[in-house]
C-alpha positions as CSV (number, residue, x, y, z in Angstrom):
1,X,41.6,16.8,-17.3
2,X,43.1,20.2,-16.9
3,X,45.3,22.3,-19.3
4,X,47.5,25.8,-19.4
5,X,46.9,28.0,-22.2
6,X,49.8,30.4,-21.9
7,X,49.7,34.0,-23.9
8,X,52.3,37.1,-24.1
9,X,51.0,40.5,-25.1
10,X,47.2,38.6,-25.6
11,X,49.2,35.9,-28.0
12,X,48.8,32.3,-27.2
13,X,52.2,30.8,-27.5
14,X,51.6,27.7,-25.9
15,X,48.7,25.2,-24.4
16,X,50.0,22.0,-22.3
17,X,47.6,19.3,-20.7
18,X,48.5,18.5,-17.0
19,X,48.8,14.7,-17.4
20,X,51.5,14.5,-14.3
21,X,51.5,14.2,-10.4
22,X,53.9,17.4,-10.8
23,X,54.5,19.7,-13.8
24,X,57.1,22.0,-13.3
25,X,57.2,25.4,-14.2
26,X,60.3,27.9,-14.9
27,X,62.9,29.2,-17.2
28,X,65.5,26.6,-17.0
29,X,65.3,23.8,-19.6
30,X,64.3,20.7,-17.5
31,X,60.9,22.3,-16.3
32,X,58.0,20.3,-17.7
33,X,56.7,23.9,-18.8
34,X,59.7,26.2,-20.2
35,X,59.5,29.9,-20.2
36,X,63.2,31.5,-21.7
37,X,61.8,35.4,-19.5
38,X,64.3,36.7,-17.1
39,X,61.3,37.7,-15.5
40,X,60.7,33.9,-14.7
41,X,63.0,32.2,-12.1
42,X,64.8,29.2,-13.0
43,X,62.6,26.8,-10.5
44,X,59.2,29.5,-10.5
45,X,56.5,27.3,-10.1
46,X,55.2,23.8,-9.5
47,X,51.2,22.0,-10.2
48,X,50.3,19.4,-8.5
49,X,47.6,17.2,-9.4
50,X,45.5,15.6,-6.6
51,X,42.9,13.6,-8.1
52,X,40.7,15.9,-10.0
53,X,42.4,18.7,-8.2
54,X,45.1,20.9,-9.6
55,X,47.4,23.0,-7.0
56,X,49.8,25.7,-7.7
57,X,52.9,26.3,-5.3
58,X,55.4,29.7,-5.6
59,X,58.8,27.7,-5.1
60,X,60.2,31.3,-3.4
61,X,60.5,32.8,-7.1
62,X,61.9,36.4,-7.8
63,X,59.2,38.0,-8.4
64,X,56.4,36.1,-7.6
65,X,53.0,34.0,-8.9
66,X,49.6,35.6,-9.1
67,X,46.6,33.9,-9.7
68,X,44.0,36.6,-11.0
69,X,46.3,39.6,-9.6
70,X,46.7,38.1,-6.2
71,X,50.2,37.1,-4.7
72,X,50.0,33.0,-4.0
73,X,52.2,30.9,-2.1
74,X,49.9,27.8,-2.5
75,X,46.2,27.6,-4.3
76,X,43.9,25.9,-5.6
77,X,43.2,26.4,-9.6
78,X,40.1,26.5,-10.4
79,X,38.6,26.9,-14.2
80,X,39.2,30.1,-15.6
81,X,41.4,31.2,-13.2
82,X,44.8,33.2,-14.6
83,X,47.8,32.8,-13.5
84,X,50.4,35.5,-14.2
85,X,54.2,35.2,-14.1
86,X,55.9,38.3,-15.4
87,X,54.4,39.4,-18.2
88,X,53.3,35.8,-19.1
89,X,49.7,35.0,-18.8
90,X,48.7,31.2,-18.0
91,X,45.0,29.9,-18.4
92,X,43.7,27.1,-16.7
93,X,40.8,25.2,-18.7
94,X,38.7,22.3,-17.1
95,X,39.1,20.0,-20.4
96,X,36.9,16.9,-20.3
97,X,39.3,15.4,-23.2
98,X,37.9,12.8,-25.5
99,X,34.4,13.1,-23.2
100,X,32.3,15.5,-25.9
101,X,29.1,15.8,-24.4
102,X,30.3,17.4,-21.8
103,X,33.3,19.4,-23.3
104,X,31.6,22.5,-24.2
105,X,30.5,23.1,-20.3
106,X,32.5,26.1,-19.6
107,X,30.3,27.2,-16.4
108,X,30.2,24.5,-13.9
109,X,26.3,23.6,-13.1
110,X,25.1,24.6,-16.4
111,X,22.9,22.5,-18.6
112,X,24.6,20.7,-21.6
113,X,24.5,22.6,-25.1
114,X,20.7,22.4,-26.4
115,X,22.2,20.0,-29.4
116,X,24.6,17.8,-27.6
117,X,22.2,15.1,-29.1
118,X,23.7,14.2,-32.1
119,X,21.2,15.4,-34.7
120,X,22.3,13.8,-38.1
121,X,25.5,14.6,-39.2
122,X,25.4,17.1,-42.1
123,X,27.1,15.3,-45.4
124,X,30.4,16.8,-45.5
125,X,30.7,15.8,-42.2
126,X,31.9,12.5,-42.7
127,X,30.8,9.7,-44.2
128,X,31.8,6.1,-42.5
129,X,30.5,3.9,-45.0
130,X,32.6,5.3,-48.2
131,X,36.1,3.9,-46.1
132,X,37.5,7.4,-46.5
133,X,39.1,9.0,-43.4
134,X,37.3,12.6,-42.5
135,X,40.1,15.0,-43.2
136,X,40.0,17.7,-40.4
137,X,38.3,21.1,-40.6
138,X,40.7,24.5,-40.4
139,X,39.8,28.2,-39.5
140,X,41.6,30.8,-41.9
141,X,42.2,33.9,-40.7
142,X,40.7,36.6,-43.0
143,X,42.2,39.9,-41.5
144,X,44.5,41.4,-39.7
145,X,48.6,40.8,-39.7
146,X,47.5,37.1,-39.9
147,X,45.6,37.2,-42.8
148,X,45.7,34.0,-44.8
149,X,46.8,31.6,-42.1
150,X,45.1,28.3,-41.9
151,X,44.8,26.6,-38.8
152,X,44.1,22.3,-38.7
153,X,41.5,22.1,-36.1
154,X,43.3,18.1,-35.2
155,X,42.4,18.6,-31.5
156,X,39.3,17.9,-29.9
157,X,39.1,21.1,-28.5
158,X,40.8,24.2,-30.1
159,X,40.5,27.5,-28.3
160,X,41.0,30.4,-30.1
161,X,41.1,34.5,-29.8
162,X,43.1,36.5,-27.0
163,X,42.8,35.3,-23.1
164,X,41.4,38.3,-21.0
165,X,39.7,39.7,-24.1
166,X,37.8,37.2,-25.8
167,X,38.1,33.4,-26.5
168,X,35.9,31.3,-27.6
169,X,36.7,27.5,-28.3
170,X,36.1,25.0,-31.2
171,X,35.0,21.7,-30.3
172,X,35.3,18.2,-32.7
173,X,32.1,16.6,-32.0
174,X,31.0,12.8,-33.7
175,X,28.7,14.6,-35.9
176,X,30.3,17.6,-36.6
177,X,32.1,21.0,-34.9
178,X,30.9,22.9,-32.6
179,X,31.9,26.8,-31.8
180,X,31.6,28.2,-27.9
181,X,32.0,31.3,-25.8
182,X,34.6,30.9,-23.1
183,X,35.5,34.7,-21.8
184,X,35.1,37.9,-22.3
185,X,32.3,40.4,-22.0
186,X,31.3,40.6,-25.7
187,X,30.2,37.8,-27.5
188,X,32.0,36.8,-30.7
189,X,29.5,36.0,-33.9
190,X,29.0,33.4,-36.7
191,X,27.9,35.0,-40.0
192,X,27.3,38.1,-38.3
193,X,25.1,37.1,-35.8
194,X,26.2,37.1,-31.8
195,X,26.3,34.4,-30.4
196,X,23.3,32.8,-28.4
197,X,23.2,29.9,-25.7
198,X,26.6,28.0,-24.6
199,X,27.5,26.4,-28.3
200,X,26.4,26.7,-32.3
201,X,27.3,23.7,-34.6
202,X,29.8,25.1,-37.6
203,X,29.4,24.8,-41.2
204,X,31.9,25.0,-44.4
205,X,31.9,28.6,-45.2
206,X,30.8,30.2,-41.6
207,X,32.7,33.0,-41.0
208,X,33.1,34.0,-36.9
209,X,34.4,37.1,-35.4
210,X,35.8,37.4,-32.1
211,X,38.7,40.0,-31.0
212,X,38.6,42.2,-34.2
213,X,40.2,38.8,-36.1
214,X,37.6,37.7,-38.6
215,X,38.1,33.6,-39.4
216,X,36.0,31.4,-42.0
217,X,35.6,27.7,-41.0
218,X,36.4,25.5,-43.8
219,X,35.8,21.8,-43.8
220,X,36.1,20.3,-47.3
């Protein structure tokens, strides 16, 4: 399963799954994906999803669609690639959905994360036998124009941090969360301490830096 992750300015505004045979892309109101920019034509853009394949077609816009500063008519997306419309950036993330061993795989043909095994859940966790629903973990921003902002991690994967920069992603695992580098040529860090291998598990009170923004993982 693929999905967008559109940004402005480094900003994520935006992430949509491609569920459809055709999503639609442009700034009128009836396109699956909307983006109000008169930089954006009306009818811009269309994806079309054959089989586990994911086109992008130019529908003769304005001013064009790039896909990692290249002029397209028609292409292929492939993970990672960017697509820029105006000043709009759009991400597109292989997401393996509800599948979480192999959700963390950012680079195709790498080996699965060293603790994909489920190791023991860790007791905050959760706790099936006590009947009480795991409430869902949030990142709070500690600096920056953000600071205080709490985020629900509710999705199985949550990407966070600024696309062409640094983003890293936040996984809901069975037995716990898991934190990931996805781009960018720095490595963010957990408790101070760059990050090693594809994936590190996350515990209450870890606090990870990635694009200047520091953020403590809190799961009560």
């Amino acid at each position: 399963m693929g999905k967008l992750v559109v940004s402005l300015d480094g900003v994520v505004i935006k992430e949509v799954q491609i569920t459809k045979d055709k999503t639609t892309l442009g700034r009128r109101p009836y396109n699956d994906i909307v983006i109000d920019n008169l930089a954006v034509s009306g009818e811009h853009a269309v994806l079309q999803m054959v089989g586990a394949d994911v086109f992008i077609e130019d529908l003769n816009s304005t001013n064009g669609t790039y896909i990692n500063g290249k002029a397209i008519k028609k292409q292929l997306l492939t993970h990672n690639d960017t697509v820029e419309i105006g000043k709009y950036k759009i991400k597109y993330l292989v997401d393996e959905g509800a599948d979480y061993e192999k959700t963390m795989i950012m680079r195709p043909g790498t080996a699965p994360p060293a603790f994909s095994a489920p190791a023991g859940p860790a007791p905050a966790m959760s706790s099936p036998a006590s009947g009480m629903p795991s409430q869902p973990a949030v990142i709070k921003v500690l600096n920056g124009a953000a600071a205080g902002r709490e985020v629900a991690l509710t999705k199985v994967v949550t990407t966070v941090g600024k696309p062409g920069v640094q983003v890293a992603s936040i996984t809901k695992r069975p037995n716990g969360y898991a934190f990931a580098h996805v781009e960018g040529g720095t490595r963010p860090s957990v408790n101070g301490v760059p990050l090693v291998g594809d994936s590190v598990p996350l515990r209450n009170g870890d606090v990870i830096e990635l694009a200047g923004t520091q953020m403590q993982f809190i799961h009560r």
